[in-house]
N, C-alpha and C positions, 0 to 999 in steps of 0.2 A: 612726785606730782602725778595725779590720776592721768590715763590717757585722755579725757577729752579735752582737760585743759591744755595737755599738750598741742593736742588737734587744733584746739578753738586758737593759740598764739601762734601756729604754723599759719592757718588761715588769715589769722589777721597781719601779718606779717606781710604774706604774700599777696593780699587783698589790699596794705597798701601800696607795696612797689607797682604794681599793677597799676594805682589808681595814678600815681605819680608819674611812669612812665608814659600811657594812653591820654594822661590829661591835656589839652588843648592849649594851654595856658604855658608860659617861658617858665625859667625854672627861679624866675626872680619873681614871678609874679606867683609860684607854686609857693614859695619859701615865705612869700609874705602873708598870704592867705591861711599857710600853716599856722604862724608862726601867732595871727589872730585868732583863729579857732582854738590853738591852745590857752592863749592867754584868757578868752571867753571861757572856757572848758574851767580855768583854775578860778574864777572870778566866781565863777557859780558853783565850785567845790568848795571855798572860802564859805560864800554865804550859809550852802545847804551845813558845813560844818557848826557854823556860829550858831543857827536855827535852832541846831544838834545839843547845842552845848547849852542853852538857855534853855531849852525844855528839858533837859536831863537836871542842869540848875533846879528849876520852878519845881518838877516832881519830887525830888531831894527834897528841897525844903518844904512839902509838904506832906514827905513821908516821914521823917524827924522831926517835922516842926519847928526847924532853925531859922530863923529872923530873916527878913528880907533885908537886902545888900543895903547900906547906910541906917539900918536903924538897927539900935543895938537892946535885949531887955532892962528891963528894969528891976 
Protein backbone atom coordinates (compact mmCIF):
# COMPACT_ATOMS: atom_id res chain seq x y z
CA UNK A 1 0.00 0.00 0.00
CA UNK A 2 1.41 3.53 -1.12
CA UNK A 3 2.34 5.70 1.91
CA UNK A 4 -0.27 8.11 1.61
CA UNK A 5 -2.92 5.75 1.84
CA UNK A 6 -1.44 4.53 4.66
CA UNK A 7 -1.20 8.22 6.11
CA UNK A 8 -4.88 9.07 4.81
CA UNK A 9 -6.28 5.64 7.27
CA UNK A 10 -3.95 6.49 10.12
CA UNK A 11 -5.73 10.12 9.96
CA UNK A 12 -8.82 8.92 9.57
CA UNK A 13 -8.63 6.40 12.14
CA UNK A 14 -7.35 8.85 14.61
CA UNK A 15 -9.69 11.73 13.24
CA UNK A 16 -12.31 9.37 14.42
CA UNK A 17 -11.47 8.30 17.98
CA UNK A 18 -10.84 11.93 18.48
CA UNK A 19 -14.32 12.88 17.18
CA UNK A 20 -15.96 10.07 19.51
CA UNK A 21 -14.08 10.77 22.38
CA UNK A 22 -14.44 15.00 22.42
CA UNK A 23 -17.99 14.55 21.31
CA UNK A 24 -20.61 16.20 23.60
CA UNK A 25 -23.22 13.50 23.11
CA UNK A 26 -23.42 9.99 25.66
CA UNK A 27 -22.07 7.07 24.15
CA UNK A 28 -25.69 5.74 23.39
CA UNK A 29 -26.53 8.63 21.78
CA UNK A 30 -22.93 8.52 19.72
CA UNK A 31 -23.68 4.70 18.89
CA UNK A 32 -27.01 5.72 17.60
CA UNK A 33 -26.17 8.57 15.40
CA UNK A 34 -23.30 6.40 14.09
CA UNK A 35 -25.00 3.67 13.51
CA UNK A 36 -27.74 6.27 11.19
CA UNK A 37 -25.05 7.87 9.36
CA UNK A 38 -23.98 4.44 8.34
CA UNK A 39 -27.01 3.09 7.37
CA UNK A 40 -27.75 6.53 5.23
CA UNK A 41 -24.11 6.18 3.88
CA UNK A 42 -25.20 2.45 2.59
CA UNK A 43 -28.58 3.55 1.39
CA UNK A 44 -26.94 6.02 -0.92
CA UNK A 45 -24.21 3.39 -1.90
CA UNK A 46 -27.07 1.01 -2.91
CA UNK A 47 -28.63 3.74 -4.96
CA UNK A 48 -25.55 5.34 -6.56
CA UNK A 49 -24.58 1.43 -7.24
CA UNK A 50 -28.16 0.56 -9.07
CA UNK A 51 -27.82 4.12 -11.11
CA UNK A 52 -24.24 2.49 -11.91
CA UNK A 53 -25.63 -0.65 -13.16
CA UNK A 54 -28.63 0.68 -15.39
CA UNK A 55 -26.51 3.11 -17.25
CA UNK A 56 -23.61 0.57 -17.87
CA UNK A 57 -27.05 -1.79 -18.82
CA UNK A 58 -28.48 1.03 -21.26
CA UNK A 59 -24.80 1.82 -22.95
CA UNK A 60 -24.31 -2.07 -23.39
CA UNK A 61 -27.30 -2.37 -25.01
CA UNK A 62 -26.64 0.22 -27.32
CA UNK A 63 -23.13 -0.50 -28.04
CA UNK A 64 -24.27 -4.30 -29.12
CA UNK A 65 -27.52 -3.53 -29.97
CA UNK A 66 -29.15 -6.18 -27.68
CA UNK A 67 -32.90 -5.85 -27.00
CA UNK A 68 -34.19 -4.05 -24.29
CA UNK A 69 -35.12 -6.04 -20.98
CA UNK A 70 -38.75 -7.92 -21.76
CA UNK A 71 -38.72 -7.74 -25.47
CA UNK A 72 -37.16 -10.19 -27.28
CA UNK A 73 -36.30 -10.03 -31.49
CA UNK A 74 -38.08 -11.17 -33.93
Amino acid sequence: MPPFWKGFLAGLLVGAVAALLLSPGTGEENRALLRQRLQEAQEAARKAAREQEEALRARYRHIVGAPTEGREEA
